[in-house]
N, C-alpha and C positions, 0 to 999 in steps of 0.2 A: 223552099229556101227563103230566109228573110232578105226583104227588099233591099234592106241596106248592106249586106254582104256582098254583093255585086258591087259595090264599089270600092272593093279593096286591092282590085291590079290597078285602078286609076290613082290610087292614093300612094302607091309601090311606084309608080311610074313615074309620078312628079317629084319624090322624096330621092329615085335615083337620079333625075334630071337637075335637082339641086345640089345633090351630091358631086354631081358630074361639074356642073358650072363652078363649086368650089377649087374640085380638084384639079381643071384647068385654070383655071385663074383667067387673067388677063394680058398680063404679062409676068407678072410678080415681082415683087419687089423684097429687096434684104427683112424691111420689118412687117410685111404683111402676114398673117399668117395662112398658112394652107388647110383645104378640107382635109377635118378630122383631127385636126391638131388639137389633144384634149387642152390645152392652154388659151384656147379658142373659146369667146363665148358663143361661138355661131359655127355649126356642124358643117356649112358649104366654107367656112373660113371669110376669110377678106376681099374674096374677089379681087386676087392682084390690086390690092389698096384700095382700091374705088371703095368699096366699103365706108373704110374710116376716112375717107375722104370727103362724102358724101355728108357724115356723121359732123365734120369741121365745119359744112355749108350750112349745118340744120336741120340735114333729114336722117332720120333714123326709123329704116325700116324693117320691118320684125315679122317672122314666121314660127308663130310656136306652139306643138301636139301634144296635147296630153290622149293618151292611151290608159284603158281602165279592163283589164279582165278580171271576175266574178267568177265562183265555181261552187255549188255548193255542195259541200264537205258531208256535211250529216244536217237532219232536221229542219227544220221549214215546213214549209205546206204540203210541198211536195216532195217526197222523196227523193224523186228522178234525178239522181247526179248529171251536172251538166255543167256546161261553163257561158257566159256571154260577155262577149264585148262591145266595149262603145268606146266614143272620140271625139278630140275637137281640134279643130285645127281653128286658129286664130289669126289672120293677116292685117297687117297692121303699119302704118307709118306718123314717125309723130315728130312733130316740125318745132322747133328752134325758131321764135320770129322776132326774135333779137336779132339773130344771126342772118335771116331771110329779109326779114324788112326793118331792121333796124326799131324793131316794138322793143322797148327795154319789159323785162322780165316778165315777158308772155310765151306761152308756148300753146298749139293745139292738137290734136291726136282724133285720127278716125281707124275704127277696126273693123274688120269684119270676119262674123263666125261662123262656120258650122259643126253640126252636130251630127251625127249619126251611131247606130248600133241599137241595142237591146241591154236591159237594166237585170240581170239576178233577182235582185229583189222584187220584182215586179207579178214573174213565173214561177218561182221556186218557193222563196222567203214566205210570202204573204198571201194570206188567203184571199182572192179575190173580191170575197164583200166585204171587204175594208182594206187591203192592202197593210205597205209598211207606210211606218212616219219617216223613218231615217231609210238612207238609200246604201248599198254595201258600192255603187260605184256611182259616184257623184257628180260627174262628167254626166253624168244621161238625166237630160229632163228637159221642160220649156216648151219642148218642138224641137223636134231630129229634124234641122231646116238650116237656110241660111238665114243672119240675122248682120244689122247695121246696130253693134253692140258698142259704138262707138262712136260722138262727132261732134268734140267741144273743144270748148277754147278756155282758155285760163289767164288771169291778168292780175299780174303783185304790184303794189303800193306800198309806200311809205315805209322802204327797204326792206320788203319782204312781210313786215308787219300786216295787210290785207292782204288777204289772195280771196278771189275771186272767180268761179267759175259755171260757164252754162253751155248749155247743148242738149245732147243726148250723151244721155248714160243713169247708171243704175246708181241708186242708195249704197248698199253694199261696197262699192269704192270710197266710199269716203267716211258713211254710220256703222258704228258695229260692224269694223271690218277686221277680217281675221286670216291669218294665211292660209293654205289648203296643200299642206303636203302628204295631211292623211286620206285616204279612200273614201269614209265612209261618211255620207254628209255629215253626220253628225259633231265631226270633226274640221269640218272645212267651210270656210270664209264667213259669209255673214246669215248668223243663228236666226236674228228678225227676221228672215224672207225664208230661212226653212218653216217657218211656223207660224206664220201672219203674210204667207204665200198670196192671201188674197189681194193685199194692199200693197206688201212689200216685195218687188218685182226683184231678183236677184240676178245677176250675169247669167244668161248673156241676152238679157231679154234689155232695151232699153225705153227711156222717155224721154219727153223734154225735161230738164229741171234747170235750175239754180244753186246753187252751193256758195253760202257767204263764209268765210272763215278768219279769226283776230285773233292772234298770239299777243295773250295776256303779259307774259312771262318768253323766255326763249324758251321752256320747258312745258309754261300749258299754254293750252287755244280753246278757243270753243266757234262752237260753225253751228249754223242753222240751213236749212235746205228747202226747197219747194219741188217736190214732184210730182207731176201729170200724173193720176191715177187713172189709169185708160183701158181697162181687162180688152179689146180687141186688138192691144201690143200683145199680148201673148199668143194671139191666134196665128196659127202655123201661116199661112199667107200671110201676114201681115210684118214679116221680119223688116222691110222697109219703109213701112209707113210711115210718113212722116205729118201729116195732117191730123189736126185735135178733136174727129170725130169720134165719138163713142166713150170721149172723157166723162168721168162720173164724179171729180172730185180733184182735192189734192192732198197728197204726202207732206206734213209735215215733219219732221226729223230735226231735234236739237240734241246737243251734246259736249261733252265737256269730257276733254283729253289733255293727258297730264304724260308727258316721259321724261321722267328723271334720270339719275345713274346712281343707282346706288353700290355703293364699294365699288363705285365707276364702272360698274355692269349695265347695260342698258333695259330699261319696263318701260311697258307702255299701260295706263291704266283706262279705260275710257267706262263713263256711265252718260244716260241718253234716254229721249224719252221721244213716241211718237205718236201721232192723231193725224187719223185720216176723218176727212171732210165729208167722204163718200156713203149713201145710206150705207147700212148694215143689217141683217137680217140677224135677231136669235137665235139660239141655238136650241130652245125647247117649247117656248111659249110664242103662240097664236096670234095673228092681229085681234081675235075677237074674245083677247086675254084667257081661254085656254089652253093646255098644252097642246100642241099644234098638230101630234099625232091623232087627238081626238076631234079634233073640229076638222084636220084635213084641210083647211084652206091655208092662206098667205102667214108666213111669217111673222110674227111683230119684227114690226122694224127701227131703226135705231138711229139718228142723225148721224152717227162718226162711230169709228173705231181705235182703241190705243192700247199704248204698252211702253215697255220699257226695259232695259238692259245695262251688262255692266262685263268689261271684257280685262282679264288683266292678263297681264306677259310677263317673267319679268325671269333673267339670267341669273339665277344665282352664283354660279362659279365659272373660273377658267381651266383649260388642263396644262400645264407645266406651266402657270403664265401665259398661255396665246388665249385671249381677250375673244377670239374668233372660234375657240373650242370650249366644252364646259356643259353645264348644264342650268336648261331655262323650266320653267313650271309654266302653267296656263290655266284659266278660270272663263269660263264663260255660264252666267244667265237670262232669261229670259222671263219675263209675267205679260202675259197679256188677259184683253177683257174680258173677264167671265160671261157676261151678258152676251158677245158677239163670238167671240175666236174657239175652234173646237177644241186646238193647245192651249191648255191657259198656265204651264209654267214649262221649264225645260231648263236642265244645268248638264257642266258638263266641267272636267279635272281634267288633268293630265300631266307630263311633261316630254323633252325633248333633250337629248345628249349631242350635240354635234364633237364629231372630231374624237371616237370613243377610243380610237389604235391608233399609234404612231405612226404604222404604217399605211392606214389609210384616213389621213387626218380629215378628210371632207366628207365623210360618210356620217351618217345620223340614226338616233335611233327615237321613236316616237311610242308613246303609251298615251292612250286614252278612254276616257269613261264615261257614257252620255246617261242621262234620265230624259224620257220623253211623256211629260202627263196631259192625259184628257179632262178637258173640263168637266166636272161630275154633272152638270144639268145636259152635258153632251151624251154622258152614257143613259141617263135617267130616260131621255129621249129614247134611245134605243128600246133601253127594258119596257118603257110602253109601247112602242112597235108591236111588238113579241107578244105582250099580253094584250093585247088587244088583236092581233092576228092568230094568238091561240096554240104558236109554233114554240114549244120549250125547246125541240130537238134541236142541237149544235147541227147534225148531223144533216139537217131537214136543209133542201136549197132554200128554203123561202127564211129561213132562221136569219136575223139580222146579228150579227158577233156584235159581243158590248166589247168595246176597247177602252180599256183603263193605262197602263203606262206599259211601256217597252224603253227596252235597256240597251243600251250596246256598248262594245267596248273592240278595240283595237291595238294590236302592236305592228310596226312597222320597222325595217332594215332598207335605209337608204343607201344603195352603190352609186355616191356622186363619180361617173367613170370616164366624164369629161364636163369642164365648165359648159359644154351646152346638153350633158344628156345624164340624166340621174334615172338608176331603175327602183322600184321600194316592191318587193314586195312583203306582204300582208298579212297578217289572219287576223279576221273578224268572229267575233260574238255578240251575236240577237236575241236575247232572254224576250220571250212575249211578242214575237212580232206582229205589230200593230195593234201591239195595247191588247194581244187576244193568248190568255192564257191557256186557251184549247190547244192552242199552235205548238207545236216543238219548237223549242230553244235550237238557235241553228248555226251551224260553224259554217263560216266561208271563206276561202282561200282568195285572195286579190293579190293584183298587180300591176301596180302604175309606172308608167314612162310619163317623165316628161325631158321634152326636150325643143333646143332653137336654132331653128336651120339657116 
């Protein structure tokens, strides 16, 4: 049995015991509302007002799971139909200190995560000597651990014109940020840290940073960032560390974000560009300038690594007039540096329909489509492995797979069936997974919950 399925009567236990403390309440009050009231953005409800009571002092505190199952359908690595799931549960309180201490236009937030289950993509999808690039359930990775994904403070000037913010927490909140209502990474939040993984640490993994941000316009802004580059933050123990040993550098991150309204529709555009400080090893060539398969020894290595991005959103229509239904498009790419990163480009379309039936106007529908490419001096590497090990055979364990690009694509049916609980699911398609055209092209059935207790 996997180790992490053993904690699934503990996770039923506190989910009924929150359920339980909605549905009694406190005492209850005429506008409070009760557990399970889909009108409710919180599954345990108001807690006989205390809730929004609490929320008027300044504290605002949040409990919320997303749930991810994978099944795969046909094709992948492995034949063997199966299903896996993973999770995360997120708790979280975030303070008002206007309202607490009387801070004009400050507020601070600390969260805390965990993760657990098993990924599809990982057993099924992907051949093991190289795996996938994109994951069919995007909830699993980091470290199935606890983490302190969370612990900054934020402070506005000059009516809101500066904001300012530092602590802990990840790039992906603020650079090339993007929502995640789809399943499969490819589609969900910030593209830089699926593919420049090395440098660019993504939820729910955190660091120290700083985030400067100046709205030029009420409509654009541009922010600059400083983050801890520290690979022993990713290390499963180290979810709370908060000391800057084993820093190797820092995250640079600038960008420039623009939302407009067009036909009074809301986009958001954003392009960005980033450099890390921290060495960098090649991707094909040797310190002692041959390619590194042949000499066998150290990497050339590289002062910094960079790239760059460009993310746009934007609604095109409403349905009968409601502004809140309609439909939006979406773009996102990526380039990074050939010399350093093994992805050196990756794009991705799509769109999103909220509100598609009258009858159920908060339901959504989502289509998307990723490209994921290997840097050619990444594959070149491989093919001298091979030839110089003498193994043509695919088939041979000792065979290194060359991975060139993989595809994926997604549709999705969101049942929003209470303001605190939406179910989506899924199906996915994996042309080439992980860039290895020996692989079957593979369908996988998913299903997400999210929801806030």
């Amino acid at each position: 049995m996997n180790k992490y399925t053993t904690k699934a009567p503990a996770r039923l236990q506190l989910i009924g015991r929150l359920s339980m403390l909605g549905a009694l309440g406190l005492a209850g009050t005429a506008q409070a509302t009760d557990a399970f009231d889909a009108n409710s953005p919180w599954m345990s409800g108001d807690w006989g007002g205390t809730r929004t009571e609490l929320l008027n002092k300044g504290y605002d505190f949040s409990l919320e799971y997303v749930g991810e199952v994978g099944s795969n359908l046909k094709g992948g690595y492995d034949h063997d139909t199966t299903a896996r799931y993973s999770d995360q549960f997120a708790l979280g309180v975030k303070f008002d200190l206007q309202k607490i201490l009387g801070w004009n236009d400050a507020e601070a937030k600390i969260t805390i995560t965990e993760r657990s289950g098993r990924n599809i993509s990982n057993d099924r999808i992907g051949d093991p000597r190289g795996g996938t690039f994109s994951s069919s359930q995007e909830v699993w990775g980091r470290g199935q651990t606890y983490r302190l994904t969370q612990m900054w403070i934020k402070q506005k000037y000059f009516d809101g014109a500066l904001d300012v913010k530092v602590g802990r927490f990840g790039p992906g909140e603020e650079f090339n940020s993007f929502p995640c209502d789809f399943q499969n990474l490819a589609f969900c939040g910030s593209q830089v840290g699926n593919w420049a993984g090395s440098v660019w640490y993504n939820w729910p993994v955190s660091q120290w940073a700083l985030r400067v941000k100046y709205h030029l316009t009420p409509d654009v802004y541009a922010q600059i960032g400083a983050f801890e580059q520290n690979p022993s933050n990713l290390d499963r123990q180290n979810g709370f560390k908060l000391s800057g040993s084993g820093t190797k550098g820092v995250l640079l991150p600038v960008e420039l974000v623009w939302t407009p309204k067009v036909n009074d529709l809301p986009g958001e555009y954003r392009v960005g560009y980033y450099k890390s400080s921290a060495q960098a090893d090649d991707v094909y060539e040797g310190a002692d300038g041959q390619a590194q398969p042949i000499s066998g020894g150290a990497y050339k290595s590289h002062d910094s690594k960079h790239g760059w991005w460009v993310v746009a959103q934007q609604q095109l229509t409403t349905h009968n007039g409601d502004k809140n239904r309609g439909l939006s498009i979406f773009a996102n790419a990526t380039v990074h540096d050939k010399a350093t990163n093994y992805i050196d480009n990756y794009q991705q379309f799509g769109f999103t329909y909220k509100g598609p039936f009258d009858a159920r106007p908060k339901d959504d529908i989502g289509i998307g489509v990723a490209r994921i490419h290997v840097n050619d001096d990444a594959q070149d590497q491989r093919r001298l492995v091979n030839d110089l090990s003498g193994i043509t055979d695919y088939d041979n364990p000792g065979y290194l797979p060359v991975q060139s690009t993989e595809y994926n694509a997604e549709i999705y049916y969101g049942f929003h069936l209470a303001n605190w609980l939406t179910v989506r699911p899924n199906l996915q398609y994996v042309k080439h997974p992980g860039g290895i055209d020996k692989v079957d092209d593979a369908i996988v059935a998913g299903l997400k919950i999210q929801s806030s207790f």
